[in-house]
N, C-alpha and C positions, 0 to 999 in steps of 0.2 A: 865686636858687634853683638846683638841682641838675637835670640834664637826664634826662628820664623818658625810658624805654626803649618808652613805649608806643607801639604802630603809629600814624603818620597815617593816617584813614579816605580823605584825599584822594588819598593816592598808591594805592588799591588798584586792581586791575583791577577789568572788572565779572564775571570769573567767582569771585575770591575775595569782592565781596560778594554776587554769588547765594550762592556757599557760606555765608559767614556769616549773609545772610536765611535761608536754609535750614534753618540750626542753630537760628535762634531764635526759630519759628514749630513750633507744634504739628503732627504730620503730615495730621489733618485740614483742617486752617486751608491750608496748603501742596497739598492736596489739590483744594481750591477754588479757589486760585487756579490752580495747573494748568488748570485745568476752565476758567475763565474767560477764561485763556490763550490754549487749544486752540479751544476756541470763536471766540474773536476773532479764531486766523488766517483761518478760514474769512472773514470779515466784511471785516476789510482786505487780503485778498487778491481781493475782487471789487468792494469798493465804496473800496479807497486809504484815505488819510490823514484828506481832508482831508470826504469824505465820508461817509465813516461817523458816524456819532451813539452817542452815550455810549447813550443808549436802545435804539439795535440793536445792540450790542456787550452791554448786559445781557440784550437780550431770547435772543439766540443762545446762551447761556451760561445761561438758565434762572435770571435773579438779578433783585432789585430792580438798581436804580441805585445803593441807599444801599450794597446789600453790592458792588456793585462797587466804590463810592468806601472800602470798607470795606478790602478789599481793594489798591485800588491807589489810595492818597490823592492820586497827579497825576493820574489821569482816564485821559484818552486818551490824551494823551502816555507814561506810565507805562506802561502798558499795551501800546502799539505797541514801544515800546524793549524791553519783556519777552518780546515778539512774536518781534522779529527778534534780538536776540540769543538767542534761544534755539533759532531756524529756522539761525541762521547758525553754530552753536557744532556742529549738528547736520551743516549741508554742510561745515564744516571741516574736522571730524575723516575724513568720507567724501571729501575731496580729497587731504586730508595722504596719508590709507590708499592711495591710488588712487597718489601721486607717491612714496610709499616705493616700494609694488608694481615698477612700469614702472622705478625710477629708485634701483637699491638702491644706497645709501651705500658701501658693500665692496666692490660687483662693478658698475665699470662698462664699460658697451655695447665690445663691439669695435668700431675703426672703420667696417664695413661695415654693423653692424648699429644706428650711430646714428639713421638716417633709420627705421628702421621702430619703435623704440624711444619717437621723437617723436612720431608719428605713432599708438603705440599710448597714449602720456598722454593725447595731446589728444581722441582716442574718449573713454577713459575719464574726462574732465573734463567731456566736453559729455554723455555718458549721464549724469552724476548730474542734469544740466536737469530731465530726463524724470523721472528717480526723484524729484527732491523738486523737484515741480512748483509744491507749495503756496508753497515759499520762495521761488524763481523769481517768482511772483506777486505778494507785499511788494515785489522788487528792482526789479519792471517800474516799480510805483508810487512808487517811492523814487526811482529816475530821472526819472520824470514830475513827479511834487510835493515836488523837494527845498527850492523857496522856501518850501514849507508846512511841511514838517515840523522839527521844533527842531533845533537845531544839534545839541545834545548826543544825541539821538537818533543821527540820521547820526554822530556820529564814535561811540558805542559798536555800532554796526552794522558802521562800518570794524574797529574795532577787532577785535570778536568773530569775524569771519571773514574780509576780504578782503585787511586787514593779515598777519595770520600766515601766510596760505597764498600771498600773494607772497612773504614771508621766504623761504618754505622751497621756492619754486622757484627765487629768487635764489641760495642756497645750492644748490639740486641744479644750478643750470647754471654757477654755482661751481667745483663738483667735477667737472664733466666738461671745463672750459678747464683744471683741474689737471691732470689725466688727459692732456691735449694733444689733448683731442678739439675744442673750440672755441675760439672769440678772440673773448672778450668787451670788445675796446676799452676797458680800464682802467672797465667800465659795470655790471658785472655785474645791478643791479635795472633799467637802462634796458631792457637784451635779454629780461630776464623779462617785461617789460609790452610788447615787442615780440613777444614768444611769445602773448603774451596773446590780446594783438591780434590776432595772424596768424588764429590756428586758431578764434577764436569770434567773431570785431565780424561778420562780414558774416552767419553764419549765427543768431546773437543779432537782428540788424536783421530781417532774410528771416522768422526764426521766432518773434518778438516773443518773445525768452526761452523759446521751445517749447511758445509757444499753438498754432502753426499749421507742424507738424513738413514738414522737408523729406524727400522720398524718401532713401534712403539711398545712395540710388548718387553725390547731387546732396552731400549732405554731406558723403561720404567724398572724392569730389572737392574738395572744400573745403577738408578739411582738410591733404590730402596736397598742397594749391598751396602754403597758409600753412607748412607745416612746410619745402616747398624752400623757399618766400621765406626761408626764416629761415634755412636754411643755408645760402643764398649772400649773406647777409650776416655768417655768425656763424662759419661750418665753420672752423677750424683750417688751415692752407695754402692 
């Protein structure tokens, strides 16, 4: 037989088939589960993965059981993946926004003005904590009960958001060793999870993902250590 043109459903991402559930779900029906969505982050953002119950995850959401199972025929599983890729598609596009802003493709940093440059991302990477605190909260617990939660969960959670947002600061500290501002050691995504590192791991520990915010004087110090550490390993000459 003759080879069909039709898409594989396996190779899709999970945003083209949210889009395709999307298209072929009635807008109330999609309406609901939104509702039952939003509902639930409240629920596994305070009570995790593996503690939440199918029963408080309908009761928050105002449904039988049966219209949740209705709705999301894997359960809780289903439901938590719908959870955080949806939390995480949302801090994405607010990271992506944040690392074009500080780090424009056309126009980069004069040499003097590298250090304040970095130092103005890494602010605006650790404010969106604060701003989408709700999602912060899945993360805390996604670190704590990774034995728990499904594999394919966790990797569409990588995927939906912490995948493409290293891409695209591996790519903007790319273009700034093009530029001849850095020397990224033939590494380019090694130094982007080195940036990472620098400017968030110790104030993420201190602030359990910004349950318990540090003064600002104590974090801006922080982050201004991390961004030199990072250029007296990365800086260009």
């Amino acid at each position: 037989m003759g080879e069909t043109n039709e898409p594989d459903e396996t190779d899709e991402t999970d945003e083209a088939r949210q889009e395709r559930t999307r298209a072929e779900v009635s807008p109330r029906k999609l309406r609901k589960r939104e509702d039952i969505a939003s509902a639930a982050c409240a629920v596994f953002g305070r009570e995790g993965y593996a503690r939440a119950s199918v029963d408080a995850l309908a009761a928050a959401a105002g449904v039988s059981t049966r219209t949740l199972y209705n709705h999301f025929p894997g359960g809780k599983a289903q439901l938590f993946e719908a959870v955080v890729t949806w939390t995480s598609s949302e801090v994405r596009d607010a990271q992506l926004a944040c690392l074009r802003a500080v780090l424009d493709p056309e126009r980069p940093p004069h040499p003097e003005d590298l250090e304040r440059d970095l130092v103005s991302l890494a602010r605006g990477l650790l404010r969106l904590m604060a701003e989408y605190a709700y999602h912060f909260a899945l993360v805390r617990h996604i670190h704590a009960e990774a034995d728990h939660v499904p594999p394919e969960v966790l990797t569409a959670w990588h995927e939906a958001g912490p995948a493409p947002v290293a891409r695209a600061l591996t790519e903007a500290l790319a273009r700034l060793e093009d530029a001849g501002l850095l020397d990224l050691h033939g590494d380019a995504a090694l130094a982007a999870g080195h940036f990472t590192a620098l400017i968030s791991h110790t104030i993420i520990q201190f602030t359990h993902y910004g349950v318990l915010p540090l003064p600002t004087t104590e974090q801006d110090r922080l982050i201004r250590g991390g961004v030199s550490a990072f250029l007296r390993a990365y800086r260009a000459g």
